[in-house]
C-alpha positions in Angstrom: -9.6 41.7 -11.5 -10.7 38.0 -10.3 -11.7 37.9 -6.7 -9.5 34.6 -6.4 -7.1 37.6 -6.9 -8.3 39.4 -3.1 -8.8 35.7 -1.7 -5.5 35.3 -2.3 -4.0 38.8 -1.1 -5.7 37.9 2.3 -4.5 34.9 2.3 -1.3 36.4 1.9 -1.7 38.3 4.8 -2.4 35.6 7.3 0.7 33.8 6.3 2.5 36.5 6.0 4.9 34.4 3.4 4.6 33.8 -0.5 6.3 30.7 -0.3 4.8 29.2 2.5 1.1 29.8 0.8 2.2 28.9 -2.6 3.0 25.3 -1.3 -0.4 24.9 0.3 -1.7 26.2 -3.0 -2.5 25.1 -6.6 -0.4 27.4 -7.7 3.3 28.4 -7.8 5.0 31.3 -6.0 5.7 33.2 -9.3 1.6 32.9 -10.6 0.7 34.1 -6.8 3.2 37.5 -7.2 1.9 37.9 -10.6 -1.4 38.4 -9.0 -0.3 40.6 -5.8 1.5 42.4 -8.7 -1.6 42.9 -11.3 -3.4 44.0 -8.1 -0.8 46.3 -7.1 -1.2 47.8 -11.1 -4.5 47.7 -11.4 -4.9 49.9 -8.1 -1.8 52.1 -8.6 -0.3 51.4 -5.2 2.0 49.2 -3.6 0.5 46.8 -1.2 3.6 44.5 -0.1 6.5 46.0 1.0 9.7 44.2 -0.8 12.2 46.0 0.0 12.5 44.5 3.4 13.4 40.6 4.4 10.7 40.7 6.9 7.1 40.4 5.3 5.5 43.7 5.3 2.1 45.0 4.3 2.1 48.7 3.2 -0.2 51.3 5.0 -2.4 51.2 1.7 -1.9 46.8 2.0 -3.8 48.0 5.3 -7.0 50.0 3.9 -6.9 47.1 0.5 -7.1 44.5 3.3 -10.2 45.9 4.7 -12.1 46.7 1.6 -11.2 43.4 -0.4 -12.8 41.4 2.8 -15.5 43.0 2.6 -15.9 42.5 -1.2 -15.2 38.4 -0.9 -18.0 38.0 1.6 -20.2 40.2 -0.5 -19.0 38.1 -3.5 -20.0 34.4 -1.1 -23.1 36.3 -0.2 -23.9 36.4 -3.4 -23.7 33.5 -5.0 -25.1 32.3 -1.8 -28.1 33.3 -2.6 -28.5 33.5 -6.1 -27.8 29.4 -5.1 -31.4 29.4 -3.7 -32.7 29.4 -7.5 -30.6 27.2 -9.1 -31.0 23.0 -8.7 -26.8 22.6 -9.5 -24.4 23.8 -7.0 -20.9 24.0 -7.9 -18.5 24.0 -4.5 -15.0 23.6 -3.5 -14.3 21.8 -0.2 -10.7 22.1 1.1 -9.3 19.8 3.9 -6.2 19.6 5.5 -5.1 16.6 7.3 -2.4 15.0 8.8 -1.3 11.7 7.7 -3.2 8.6 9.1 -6.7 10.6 8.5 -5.4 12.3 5.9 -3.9 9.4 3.6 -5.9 6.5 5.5 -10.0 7.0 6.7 -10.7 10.7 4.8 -10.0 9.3 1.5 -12.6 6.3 1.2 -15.1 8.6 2.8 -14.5 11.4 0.6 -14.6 9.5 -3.2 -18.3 7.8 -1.7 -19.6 11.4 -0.9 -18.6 12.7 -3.9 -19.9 10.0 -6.1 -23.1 10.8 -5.1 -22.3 15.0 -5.2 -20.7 15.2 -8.3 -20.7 19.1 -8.0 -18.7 19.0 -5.4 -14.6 19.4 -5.9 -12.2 18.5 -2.8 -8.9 19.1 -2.0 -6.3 17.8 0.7 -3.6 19.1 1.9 -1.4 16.9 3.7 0.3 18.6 7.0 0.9 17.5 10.3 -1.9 18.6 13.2 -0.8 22.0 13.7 -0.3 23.1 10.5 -4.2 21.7 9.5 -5.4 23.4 12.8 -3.3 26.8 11.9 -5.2 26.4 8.0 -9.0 26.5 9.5 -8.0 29.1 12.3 -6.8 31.1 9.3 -9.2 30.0 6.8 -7.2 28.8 4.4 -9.3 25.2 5.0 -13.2 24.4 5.7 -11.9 21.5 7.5 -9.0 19.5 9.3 -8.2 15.9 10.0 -5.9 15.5 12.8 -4.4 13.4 15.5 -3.9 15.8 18.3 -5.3 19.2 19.8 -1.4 20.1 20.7 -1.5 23.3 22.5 -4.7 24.2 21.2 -8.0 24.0 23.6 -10.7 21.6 22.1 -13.7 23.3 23.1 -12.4 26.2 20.2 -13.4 23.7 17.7 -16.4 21.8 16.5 -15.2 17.9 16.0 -16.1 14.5 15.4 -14.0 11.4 16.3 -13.8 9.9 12.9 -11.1 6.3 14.1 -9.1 5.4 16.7 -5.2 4.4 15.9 -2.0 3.0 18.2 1.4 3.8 17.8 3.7 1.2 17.2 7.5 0.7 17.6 9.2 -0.2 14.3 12.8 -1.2 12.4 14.2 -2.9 9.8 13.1 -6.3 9.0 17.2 -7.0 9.2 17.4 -5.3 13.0 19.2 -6.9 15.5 16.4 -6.7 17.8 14.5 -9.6 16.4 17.0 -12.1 16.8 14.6 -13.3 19.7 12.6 -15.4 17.6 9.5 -14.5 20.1 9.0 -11.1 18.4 8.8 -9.4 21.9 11.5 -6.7 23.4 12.0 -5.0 26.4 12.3 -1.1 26.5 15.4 -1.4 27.7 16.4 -3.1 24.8 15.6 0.2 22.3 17.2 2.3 24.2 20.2 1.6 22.5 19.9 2.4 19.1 19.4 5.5 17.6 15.7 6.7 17.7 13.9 8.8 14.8 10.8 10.6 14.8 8.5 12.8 13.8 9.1 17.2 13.3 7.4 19.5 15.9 3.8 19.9 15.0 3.0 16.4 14.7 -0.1 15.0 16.4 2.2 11.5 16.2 4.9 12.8 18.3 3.0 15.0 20.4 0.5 12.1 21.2 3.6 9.6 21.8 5.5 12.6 24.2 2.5 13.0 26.6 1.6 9.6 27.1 5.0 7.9 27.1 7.3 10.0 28.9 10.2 7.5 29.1 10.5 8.7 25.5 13.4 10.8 27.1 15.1 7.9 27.6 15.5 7.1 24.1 19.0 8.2 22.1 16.8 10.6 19.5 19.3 10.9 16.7 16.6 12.8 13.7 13.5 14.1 13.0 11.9 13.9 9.6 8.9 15.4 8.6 6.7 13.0 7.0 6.5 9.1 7.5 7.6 7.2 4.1 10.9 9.4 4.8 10.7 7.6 8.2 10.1 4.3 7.2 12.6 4.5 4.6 15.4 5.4 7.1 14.5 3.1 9.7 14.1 0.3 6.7 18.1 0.0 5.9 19.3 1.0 8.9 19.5 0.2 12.8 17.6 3.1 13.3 14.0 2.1 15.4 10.9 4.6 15.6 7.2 5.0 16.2 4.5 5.0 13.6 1.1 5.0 13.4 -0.3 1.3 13.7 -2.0 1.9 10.4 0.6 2.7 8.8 2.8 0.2 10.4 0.8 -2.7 9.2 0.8 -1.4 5.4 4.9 -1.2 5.5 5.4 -4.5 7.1 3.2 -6.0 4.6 5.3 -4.9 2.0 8.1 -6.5 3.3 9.7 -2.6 4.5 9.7 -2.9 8.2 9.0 -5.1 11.4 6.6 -4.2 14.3 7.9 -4.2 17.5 6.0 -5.4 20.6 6.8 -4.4 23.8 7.0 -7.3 26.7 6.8 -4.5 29.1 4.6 -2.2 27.8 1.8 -3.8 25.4 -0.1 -0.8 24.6 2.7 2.2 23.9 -0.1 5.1 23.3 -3.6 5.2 22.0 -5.4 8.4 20.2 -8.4 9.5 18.9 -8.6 11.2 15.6 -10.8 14.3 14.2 -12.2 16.1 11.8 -12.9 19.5 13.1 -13.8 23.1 12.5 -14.1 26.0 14.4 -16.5 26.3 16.9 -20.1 27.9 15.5 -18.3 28.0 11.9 -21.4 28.8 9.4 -21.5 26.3 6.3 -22.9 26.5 3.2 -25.6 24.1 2.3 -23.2 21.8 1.2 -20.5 21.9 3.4 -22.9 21.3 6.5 -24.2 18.3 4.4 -20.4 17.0 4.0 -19.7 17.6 7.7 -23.3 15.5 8.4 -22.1 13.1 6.2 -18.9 12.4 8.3 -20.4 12.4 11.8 -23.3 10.3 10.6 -20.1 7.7 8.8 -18.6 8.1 11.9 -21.6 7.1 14.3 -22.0 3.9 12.3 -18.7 2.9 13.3 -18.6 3.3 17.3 
């Protein structure tokens, strides 16, 4: 029995889905029941309950549950302190992000620190804001990168504003709307074309809903669930839409999209981005370095 075996049951548990884990694991749905199954064999008892559609953990799933907590913290104890005696430390950090700190300011930040840990092995996961936040609430990630709180208070977390970023309005380099050779529309003017945006959960579009309410004005048509898929639609039709600035910049460079500026509204919406954890979450040694590492990177920027 491998206790990434129990880390995996409880996972299990707090998602309450094989699929849904499996894709925000290195592994595939059919290794993760293999090892719910070699648990189930190796203990003699059924722990999930497949008979039903709805997920269902069995009443001896319950007492497992209980016990095979308790043996992963006595396991990270452990090793905890057996760590004390040993000069090489060998640790997984996993982070999940949304997009723009995700894909755009973790990354750089993440390859320095880890040429100067070797020992230490990351891993992103790219989801929007909620889903990051749901991971570390659920401990399924040390960390999160996101671009909004949502519905979620910000005093439950411990965070650091790693960037700033702006949202920008965007189509196709082709759009109608830049026949004004200025560059510069009105809102008025997008309101008439179809309007695609991010899925619910998004830091973007909650961000862009808060501080722009004339966003109900616009005629929103679809909602995709990651940004290339949105600059891709946008990019060969007369769809418009709202990007981060970041990412805006990149895809006009490579000839995908236009910017829009607003003559009526210069700055559409501003954010702040974080890395977070919950509030008074104990690190190892290492993770508390990583997290020092990123307010200290972040510090030097302000």
């Amino acid at each position: 029995m491998y206790i990434e075996y129990l880390r995996n049951f409880v996972k299990l548990v707090n998602y309450k889905s094989f699929s849904e884990l499996a894709r925000d694991l290195p592994i595939s749905q059919s290794t993760l029941s293999h090892q719910i199954s070699q648990l189930e064999k190796d203990f003699g008892v059924i722990l999930i309950n497949r008979s039903t559609k709805k997920f269902e953990i069995t009443e001896a799933g319950t007492i497992f549950l209980d016990h095979a907590q308790k043996i992963i913290d006595l396991f990270d104890s452990c090793v905890k302190e057996l760590a004390k005696f040993s000069d090489i430390r060998y640790e997984d950090i996993v982070i999940s992000a949304s997009t723009t700190p995700g894909s755009y300011i973790l990354p750089g930040e993440i390859a320095e620190y880890r040429d100067k840990n070797p020992n230490v092995n990351f891993k992103i996961m790219i989801n929007n804001s909620r889903k990051s936040i749901e991971n570390i609430v659920k401990n399924l990630a040390d960390f999160a990168g996101i671009g909004s709180f949502l519905n979620y208070r910000k005093d439950e977390f411990d965070f650091i504003k790693i960037g700033e970023d702006q949202l920008k309005f965007i189509c196709s380099p082709n759009h109608e709307l830049l026949k004004d050779i200025s560059g510069l529309v009105n809102f008025s003017d997008l309101v008439k074309f179809p309007f695609v945006w991010r899925e619910k959960g998004s830091g973007m579009r909650s961000a862009f809903k808060k501080q722009f309410p004339d966003y109900k004005k616009l005629k929103i048509k679809l909602e995709m669930d990651d940004n290339d898929s949105i600059i891709s639609a946008v990019s060969d039709s007369n769809y418009i839409s709202i990007i981060s600035e970041i990412m805006a910049n990149k895809a006009e460079k490579a000839g995908l999209i236009r910017t829009l500026e607003l003559s009526d509204r210069p700055l559409v919406v501003r954010r702040d981005l974080y890395f977070i954890k919950p509030k008074g979450k104990e690190l190892s040694k290492l993770k508390e370095d990583f997290w020092e590492y990123i307010k200290n990177k972040a510090k030097k920027r302000e």
